[in-house]
C-alpha positions as a Python dict, from the first residue, in 0.01 Angstrom:
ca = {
    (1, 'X'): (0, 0, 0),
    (2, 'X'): (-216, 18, 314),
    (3, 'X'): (-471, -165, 557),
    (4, 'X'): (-707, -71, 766),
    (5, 'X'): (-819, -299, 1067),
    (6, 'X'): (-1169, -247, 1209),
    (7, 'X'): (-1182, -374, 1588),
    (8, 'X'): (-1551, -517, 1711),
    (9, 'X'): (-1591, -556, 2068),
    (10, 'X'): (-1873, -735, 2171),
    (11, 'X'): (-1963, -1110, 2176),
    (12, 'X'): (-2259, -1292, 2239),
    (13, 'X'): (-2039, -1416, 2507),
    (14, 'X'): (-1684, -1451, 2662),
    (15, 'X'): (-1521, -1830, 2534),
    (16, 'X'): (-1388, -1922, 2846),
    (17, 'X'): (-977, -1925, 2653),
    (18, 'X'): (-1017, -1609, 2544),
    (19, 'X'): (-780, -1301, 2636),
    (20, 'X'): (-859, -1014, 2379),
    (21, 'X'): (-1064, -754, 2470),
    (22, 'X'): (-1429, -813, 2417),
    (23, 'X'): (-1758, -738, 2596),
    (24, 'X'): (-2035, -1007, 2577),
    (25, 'X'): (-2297, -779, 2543),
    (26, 'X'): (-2419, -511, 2237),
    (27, 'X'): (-2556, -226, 2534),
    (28, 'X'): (-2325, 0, 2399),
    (29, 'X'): (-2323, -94, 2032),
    (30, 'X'): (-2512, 126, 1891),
    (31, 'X'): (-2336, 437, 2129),
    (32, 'X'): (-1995, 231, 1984),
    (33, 'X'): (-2107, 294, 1570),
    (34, 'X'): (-2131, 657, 1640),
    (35, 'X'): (-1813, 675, 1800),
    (36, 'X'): (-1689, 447, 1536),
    (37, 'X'): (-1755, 603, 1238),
    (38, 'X'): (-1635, 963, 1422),
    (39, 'X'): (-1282, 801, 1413),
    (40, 'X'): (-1282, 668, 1052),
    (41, 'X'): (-1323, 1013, 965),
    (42, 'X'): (-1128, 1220, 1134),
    (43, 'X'): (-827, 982, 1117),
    (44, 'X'): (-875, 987, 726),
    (45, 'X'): (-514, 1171, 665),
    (46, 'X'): (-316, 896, 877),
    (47, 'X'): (-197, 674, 577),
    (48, 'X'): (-151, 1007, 336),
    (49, 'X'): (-336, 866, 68),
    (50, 'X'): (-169, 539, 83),
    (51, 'X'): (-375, 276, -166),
    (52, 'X'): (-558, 35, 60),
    (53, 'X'): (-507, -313, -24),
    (54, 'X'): (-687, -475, 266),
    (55, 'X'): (-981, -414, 506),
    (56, 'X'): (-1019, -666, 765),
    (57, 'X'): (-1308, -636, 1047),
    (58, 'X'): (-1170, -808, 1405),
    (59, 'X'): (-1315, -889, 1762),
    (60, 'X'): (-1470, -990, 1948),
    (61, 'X'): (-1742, -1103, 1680),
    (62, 'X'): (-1776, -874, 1368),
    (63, 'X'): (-2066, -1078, 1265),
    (64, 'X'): (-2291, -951, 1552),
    (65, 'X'): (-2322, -671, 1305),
    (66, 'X'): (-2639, -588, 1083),
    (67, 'X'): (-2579, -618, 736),
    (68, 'X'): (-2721, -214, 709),
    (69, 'X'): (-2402, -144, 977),
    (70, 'X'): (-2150, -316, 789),
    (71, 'X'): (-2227, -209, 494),
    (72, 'X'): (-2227, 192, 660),
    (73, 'X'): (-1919, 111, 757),
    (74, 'X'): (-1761, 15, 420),
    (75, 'X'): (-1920, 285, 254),
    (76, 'X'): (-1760, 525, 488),
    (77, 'X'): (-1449, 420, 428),
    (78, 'X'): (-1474, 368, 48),
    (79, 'X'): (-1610, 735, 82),
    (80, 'X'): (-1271, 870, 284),
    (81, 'X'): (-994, 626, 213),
    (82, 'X'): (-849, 523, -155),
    (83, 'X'): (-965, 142, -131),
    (84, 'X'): (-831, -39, -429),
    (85, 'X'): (-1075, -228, -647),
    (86, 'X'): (-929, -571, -608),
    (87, 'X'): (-887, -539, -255),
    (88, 'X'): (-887, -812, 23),
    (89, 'X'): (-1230, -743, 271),
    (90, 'X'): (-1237, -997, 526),
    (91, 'X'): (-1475, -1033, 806),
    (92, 'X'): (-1421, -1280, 1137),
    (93, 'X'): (-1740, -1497, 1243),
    (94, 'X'): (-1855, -1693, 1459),
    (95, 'X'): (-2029, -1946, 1328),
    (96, 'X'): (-2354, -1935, 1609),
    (97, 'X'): (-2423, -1572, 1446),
    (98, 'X'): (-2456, -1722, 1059),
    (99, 'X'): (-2740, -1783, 775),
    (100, 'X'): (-2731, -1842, 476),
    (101, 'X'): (-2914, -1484, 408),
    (102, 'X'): (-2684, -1330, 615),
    (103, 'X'): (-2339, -1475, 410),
    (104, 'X'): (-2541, -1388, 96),
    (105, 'X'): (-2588, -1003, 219),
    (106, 'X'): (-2186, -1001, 321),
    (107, 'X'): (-2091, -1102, -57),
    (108, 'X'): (-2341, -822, -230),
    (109, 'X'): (-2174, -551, 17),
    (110, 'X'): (-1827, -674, -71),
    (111, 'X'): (-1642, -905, 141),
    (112, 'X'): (-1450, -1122, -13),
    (113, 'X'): (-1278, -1339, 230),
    (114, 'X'): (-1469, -1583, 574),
    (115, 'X'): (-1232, -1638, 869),
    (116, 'X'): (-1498, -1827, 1110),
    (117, 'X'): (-1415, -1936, 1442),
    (118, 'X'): (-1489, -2307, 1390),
    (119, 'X'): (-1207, -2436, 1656),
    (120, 'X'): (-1350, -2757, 1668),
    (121, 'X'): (-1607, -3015, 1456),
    (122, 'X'): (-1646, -3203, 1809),
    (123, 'X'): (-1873, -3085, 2036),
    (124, 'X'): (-1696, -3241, 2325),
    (125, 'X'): (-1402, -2966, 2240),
    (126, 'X'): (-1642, -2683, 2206),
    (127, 'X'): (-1853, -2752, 2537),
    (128, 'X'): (-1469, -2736, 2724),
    (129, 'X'): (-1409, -2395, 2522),
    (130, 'X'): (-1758, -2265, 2576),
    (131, 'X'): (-1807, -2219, 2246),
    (132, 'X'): (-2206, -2137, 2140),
    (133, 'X'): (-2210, -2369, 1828),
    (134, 'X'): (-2230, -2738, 1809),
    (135, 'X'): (-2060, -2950, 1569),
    (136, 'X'): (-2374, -2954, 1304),
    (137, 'X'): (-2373, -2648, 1298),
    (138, 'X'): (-2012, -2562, 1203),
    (139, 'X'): (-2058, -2749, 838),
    (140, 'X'): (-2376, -2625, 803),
    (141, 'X'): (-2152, -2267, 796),
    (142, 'X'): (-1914, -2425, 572),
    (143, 'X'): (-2205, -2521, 333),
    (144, 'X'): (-2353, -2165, 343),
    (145, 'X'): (-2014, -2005, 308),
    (146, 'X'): (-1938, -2167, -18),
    (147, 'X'): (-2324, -2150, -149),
    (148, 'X'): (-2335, -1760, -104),
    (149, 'X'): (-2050, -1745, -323),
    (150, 'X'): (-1733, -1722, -124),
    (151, 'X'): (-1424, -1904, -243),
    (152, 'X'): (-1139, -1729, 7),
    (153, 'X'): (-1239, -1920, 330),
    (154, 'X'): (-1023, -1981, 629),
    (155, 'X'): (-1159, -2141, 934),
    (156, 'X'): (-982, -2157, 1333),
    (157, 'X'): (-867, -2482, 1444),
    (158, 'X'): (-766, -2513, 1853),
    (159, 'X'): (-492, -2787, 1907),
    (160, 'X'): (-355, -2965, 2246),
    (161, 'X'): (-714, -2974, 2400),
    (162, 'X'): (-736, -3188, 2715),
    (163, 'X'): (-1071, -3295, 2555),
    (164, 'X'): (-963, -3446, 2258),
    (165, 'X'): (-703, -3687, 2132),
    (166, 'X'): (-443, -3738, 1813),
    (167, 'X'): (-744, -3977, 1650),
    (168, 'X'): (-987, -3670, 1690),
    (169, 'X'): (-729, -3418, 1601),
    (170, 'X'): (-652, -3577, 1243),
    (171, 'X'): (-1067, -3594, 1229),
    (172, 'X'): (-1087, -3223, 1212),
    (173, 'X'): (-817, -3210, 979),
    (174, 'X'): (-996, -3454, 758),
    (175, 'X'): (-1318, -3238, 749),
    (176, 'X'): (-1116, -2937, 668),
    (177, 'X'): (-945, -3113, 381),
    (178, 'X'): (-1282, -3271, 271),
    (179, 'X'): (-1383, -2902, 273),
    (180, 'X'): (-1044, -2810, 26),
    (181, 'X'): (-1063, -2471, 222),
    (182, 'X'): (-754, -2254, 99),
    (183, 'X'): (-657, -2126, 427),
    (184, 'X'): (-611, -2282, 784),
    (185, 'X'): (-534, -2035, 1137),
    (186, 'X'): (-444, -2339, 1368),
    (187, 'X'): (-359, -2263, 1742),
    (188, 'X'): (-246, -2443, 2036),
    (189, 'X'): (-441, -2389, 2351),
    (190, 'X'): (-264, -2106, 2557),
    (191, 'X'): (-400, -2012, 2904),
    (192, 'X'): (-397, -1639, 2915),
    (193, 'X'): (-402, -1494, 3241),
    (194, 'X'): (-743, -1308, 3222),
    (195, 'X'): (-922, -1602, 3083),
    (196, 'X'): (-1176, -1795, 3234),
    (197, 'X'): (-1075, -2152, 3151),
    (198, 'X'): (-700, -2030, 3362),
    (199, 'X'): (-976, -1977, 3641),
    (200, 'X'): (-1125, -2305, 3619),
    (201, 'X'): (-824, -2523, 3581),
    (202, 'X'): (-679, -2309, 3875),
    (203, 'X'): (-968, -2424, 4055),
    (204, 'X'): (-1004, -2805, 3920),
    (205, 'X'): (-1339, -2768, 3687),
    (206, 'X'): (-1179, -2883, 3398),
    (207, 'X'): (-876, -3065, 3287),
    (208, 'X'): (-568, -2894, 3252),
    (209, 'X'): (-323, -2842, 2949),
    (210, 'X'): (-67, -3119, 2842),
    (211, 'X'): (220, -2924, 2671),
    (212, 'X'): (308, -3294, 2473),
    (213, 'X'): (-57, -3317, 2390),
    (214, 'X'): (-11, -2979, 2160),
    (215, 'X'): (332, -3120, 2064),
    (216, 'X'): (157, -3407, 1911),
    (217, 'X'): (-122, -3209, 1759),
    (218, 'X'): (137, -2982, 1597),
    (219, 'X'): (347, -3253, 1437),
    (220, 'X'): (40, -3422, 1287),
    (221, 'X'): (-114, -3061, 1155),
    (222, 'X'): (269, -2971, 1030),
    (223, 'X'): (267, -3331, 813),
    (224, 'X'): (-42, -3369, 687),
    (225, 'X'): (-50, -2987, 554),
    (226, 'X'): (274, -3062, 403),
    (227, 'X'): (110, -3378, 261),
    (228, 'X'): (-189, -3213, 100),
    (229, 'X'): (23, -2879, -43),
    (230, 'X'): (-52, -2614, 186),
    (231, 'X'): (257, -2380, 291),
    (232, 'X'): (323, -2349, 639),
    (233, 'X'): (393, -1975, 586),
    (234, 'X'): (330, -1850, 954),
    (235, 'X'): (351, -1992, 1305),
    (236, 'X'): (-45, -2060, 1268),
    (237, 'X'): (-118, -2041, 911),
    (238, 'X'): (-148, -2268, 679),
    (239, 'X'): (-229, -2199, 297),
    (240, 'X'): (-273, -2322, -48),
    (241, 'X'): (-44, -2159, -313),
    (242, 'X'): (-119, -1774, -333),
    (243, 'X'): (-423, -1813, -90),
    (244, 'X'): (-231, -1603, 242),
    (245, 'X'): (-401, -1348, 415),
    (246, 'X'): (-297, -1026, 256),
    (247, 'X'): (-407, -876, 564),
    (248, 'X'): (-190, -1059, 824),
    (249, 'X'): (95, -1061, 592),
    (250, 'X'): (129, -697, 586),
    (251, 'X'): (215, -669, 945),
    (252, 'X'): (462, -885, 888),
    (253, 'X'): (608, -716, 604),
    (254, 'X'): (574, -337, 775),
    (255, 'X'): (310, -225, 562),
    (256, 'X'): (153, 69, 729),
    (257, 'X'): (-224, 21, 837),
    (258, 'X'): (-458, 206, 1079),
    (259, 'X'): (-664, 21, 1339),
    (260, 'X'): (-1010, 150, 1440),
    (261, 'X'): (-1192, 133, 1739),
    (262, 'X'): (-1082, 26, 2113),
    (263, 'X'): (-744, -148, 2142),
    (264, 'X'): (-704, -101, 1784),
    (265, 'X'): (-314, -39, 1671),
    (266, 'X'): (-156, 153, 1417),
    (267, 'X'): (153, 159, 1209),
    (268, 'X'): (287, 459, 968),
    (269, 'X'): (666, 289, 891),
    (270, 'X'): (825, 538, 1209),
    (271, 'X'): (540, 481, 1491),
    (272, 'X'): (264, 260, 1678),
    (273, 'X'): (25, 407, 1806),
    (274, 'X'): (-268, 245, 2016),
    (275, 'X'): (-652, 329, 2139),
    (276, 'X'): (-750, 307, 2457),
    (277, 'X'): (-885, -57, 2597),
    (278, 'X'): (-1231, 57, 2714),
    (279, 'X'): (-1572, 84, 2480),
    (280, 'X'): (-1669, 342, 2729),
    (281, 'X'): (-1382, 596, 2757),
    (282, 'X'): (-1319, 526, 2329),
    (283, 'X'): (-1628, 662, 2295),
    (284, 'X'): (-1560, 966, 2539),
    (285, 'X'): (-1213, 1024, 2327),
    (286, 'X'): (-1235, 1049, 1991),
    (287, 'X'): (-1369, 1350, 1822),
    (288, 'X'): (-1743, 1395, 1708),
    (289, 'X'): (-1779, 1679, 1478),
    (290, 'X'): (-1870, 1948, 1671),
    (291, 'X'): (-1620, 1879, 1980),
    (292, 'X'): (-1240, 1888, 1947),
    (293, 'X'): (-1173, 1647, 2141),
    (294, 'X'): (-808, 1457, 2096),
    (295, 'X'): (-835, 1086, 2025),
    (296, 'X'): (-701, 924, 2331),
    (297, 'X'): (-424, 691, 2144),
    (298, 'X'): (-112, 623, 2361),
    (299, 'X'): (191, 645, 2099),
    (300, 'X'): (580, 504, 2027),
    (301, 'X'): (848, 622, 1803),
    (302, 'X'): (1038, 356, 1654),
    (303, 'X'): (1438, 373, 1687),
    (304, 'X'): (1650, 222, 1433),
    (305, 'X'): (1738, -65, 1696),
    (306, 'X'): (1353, -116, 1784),
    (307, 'X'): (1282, -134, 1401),
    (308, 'X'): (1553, -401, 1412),
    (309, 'X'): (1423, -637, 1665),
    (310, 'X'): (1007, -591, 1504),
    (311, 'X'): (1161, -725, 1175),
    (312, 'X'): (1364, -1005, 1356),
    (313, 'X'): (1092, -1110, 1566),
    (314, 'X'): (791, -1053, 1257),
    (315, 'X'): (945, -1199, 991),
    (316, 'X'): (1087, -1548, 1205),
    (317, 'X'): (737, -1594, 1233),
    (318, 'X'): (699, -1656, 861),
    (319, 'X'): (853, -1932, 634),
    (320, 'X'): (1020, -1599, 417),
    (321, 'X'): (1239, -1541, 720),
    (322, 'X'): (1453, -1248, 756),
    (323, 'X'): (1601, -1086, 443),
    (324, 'X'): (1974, -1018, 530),
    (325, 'X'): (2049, -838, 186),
    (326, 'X'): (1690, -659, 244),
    (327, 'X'): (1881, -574, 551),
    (328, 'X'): (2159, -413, 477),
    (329, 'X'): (1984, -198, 215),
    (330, 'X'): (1704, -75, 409),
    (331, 'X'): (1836, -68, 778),
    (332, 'X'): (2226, -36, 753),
    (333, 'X'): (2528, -292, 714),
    (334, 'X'): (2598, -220, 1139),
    (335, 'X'): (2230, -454, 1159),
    (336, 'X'): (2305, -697, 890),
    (337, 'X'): (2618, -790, 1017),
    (338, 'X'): (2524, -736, 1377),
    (339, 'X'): (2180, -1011, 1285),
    (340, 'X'): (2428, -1242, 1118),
    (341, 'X'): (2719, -1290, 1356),
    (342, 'X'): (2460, -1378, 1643),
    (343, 'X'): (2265, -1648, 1432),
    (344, 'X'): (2584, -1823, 1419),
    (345, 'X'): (2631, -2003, 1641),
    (346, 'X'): (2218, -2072, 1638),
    (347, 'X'): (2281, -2198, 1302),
    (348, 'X'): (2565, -2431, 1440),
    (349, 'X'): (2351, -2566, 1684),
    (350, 'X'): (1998, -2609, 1476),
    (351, 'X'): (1804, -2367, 1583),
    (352, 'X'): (1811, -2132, 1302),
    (353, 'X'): (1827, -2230, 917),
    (354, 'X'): (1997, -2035, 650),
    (355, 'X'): (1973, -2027, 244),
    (356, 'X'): (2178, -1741, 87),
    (357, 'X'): (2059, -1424, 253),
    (358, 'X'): (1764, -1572, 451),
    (359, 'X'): (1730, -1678, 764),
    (360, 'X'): (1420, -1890, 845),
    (361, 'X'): (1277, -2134, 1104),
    (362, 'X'): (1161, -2498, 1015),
    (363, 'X'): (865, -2631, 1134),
    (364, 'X'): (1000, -2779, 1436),
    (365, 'X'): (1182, -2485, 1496),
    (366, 'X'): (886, -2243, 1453),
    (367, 'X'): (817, -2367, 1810),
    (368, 'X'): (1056, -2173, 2012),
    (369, 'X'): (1048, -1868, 1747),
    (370, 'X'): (1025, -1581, 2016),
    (371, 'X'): (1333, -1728, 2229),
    (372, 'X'): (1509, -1759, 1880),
    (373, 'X'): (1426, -1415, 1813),
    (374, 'X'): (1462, -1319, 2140),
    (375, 'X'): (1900, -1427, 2123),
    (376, 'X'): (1923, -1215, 1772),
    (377, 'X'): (1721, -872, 1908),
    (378, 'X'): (1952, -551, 1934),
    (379, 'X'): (1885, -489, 2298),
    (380, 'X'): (1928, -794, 2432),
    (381, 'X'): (2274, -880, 2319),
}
């Protein structure tokens, strides 16, 4: 099994919390596609003929696409790659860049799963994210979404906003319930250092974050998904039974995948390997076909020990935990027993659960997963 992640780097504009890479502007887009599609063939050995289970187009805003270029792209993959029939195609949108006609063209091409960037139904929340969409708009997507045919829909939810409060938090979880949406990517605000909304609360423009405001948020979202049967099977996802993303779960699990297009990552099981940050020197790197021209990826080789402390920090993140027995099979007794002596005395003081061979995080603990993680990792011990 394999997956293949398509990065899309350009946005009508930047959201002012936003730290990936993305340029708000297409200049380049059509210079990009070229470039693009150069890639997805001449990296078409990478997963040696590995079944791909999942297809999943990222950004910046996929949906800024033509329905003619995404369909290109997924016949040029079909074309190069062995895509398995039943496999998961999701596509991230914005919800500013929908129609009806559009969602309806996205199902006859193939793609089978929405994640749309709702992250609010109030549009007092998305005027303080600088988000393009008002609140009317955001069910009218919803509406759309489910009358073009699509039943796999996840939406973005932001938490902890200094605009909002616990009355209008549980609000947008009743719409989302109302909706009975099988999948839920819910985020507290996080100021990343590049982002514009760290510039204005730096500066006093807006309010700043309350770390018990997201505390709050959390809690409720952590109950009332329990309450209405979704599993809380990662940090920020939130499911009904059987309705995970395939996608998101296989980095979790190690499943190799190749990532297209700038600041796309790879994984074959021994190495990562990474493109370069920059539209404009990603399109200077990779190979067209008459130059020969390396890709300009920078790459890692995975030690037994750094293998280690990926699984230990992935799987924490998840409500399967880590697989001790899995463990000792796959990586070595020396890591098993090394994993289990130092969650211990985490276990002793609550910070860690255990059930046979697993060791997991409850929700509360989820919270302080990477310093949890961070106590049980190889090199830091």
């Amino acid at each position: 099994m394999a997956g293949i992640y398509v990065h899309i780097p350009f946005c009508n504009s930047k959201c002012a919390y936003c730290g990936f890479y993305s340029l708000p502007s297409l200049k380049l887009k059509d210079r990009f596609l070229e470039t693009l599609k150069a890639e997805i063939v001449a990296r078409k050995d990478y997963l040696q003929g590995d079944a791909v289970n999942t297809i999943y187009f990222g950004g910046g805003t996929p949906s800024l696409l033509s329905l003619k270029e995404i369909g290109g792209l997924l016949h040029l993959i079909n074309a190069h790659y062995p895509v398995a029939s039943n496999a998961e195609i999701t596509l991230e949108a914005n919800p500013d860049t929908l129609s009806l006609e559009y969602l309806e063209g996205l199902r006859q091409l193939g793609v089978n799963r929405l994640s749309i960037g709702i992250q609010s139904f109030f549009d007092n929340d998305l005027k303080y994210l600088s988000r393009r969409h008002d609140s009317h708009h955001a069910l009218r997507c919803l509406d759309w979404a489910k009358q073009a045919g699509f039943e796999n829909i996840s939406i973005d939810l932001i938490y902890g906003l200094p605009s909002s409060n616990a009355e209008q938090w549980n609000k947008n979880l009743d719409i989302f319930l109302a909706y009975g949406l099988p999948h839920l990517s819910a985020y507290a605000l996080t100021l990343e250092p590049n982002a514009i909304l760290t510039k204005q609360i730096e500066l006093g423009k807006v309010q700043p974050v309350n770390e018990e405001d997201a505390l709050r948020d959390y809690e409720i979202l952590c109950q009332r998904a329990a309450e209405n049967g979704y599993l809380h099977y990662e940090i920020s996802n939130f499911c009904q039974l059987g309705m995970h993303s395939k996608h998101n779960a296989s980095y979790w699990f190690g499943t190799p995948y190749i990532g297209f297009g700038p600041s796309a990552h790879s994984f074959d099981g021994n190495s990562r390997q990474w493109n370069v940050s920059s539209v404009e020197k990603y399109c200077v790197s990779v190979p067209k076909p008459v130059e020969g021209s390396a890709i300009e990826i920078e790459k890692e080789i995975l030690s037994p020990e750094q293998h280690y402390d990926e699984y230990v920090m992935l799987r924490l993140r998840t409500h399967w935990g880590i697989d001790l027995k899995w463990m000792k099979r796959e990586m070595s007794e020396r890591f098993s027993t090394y994993c289990e002596q130092h969650a211990q005395p985490l276990i002793a003081e609550g910070r860690l659960s255990k059930t046979r061979e697993f060791l997991y995080l409850t929700d509360q603990q989820m919270l302080f997963a990477d310093g949890i993680a961070e106590e049980l990792f190889w090199e830091k011990n």
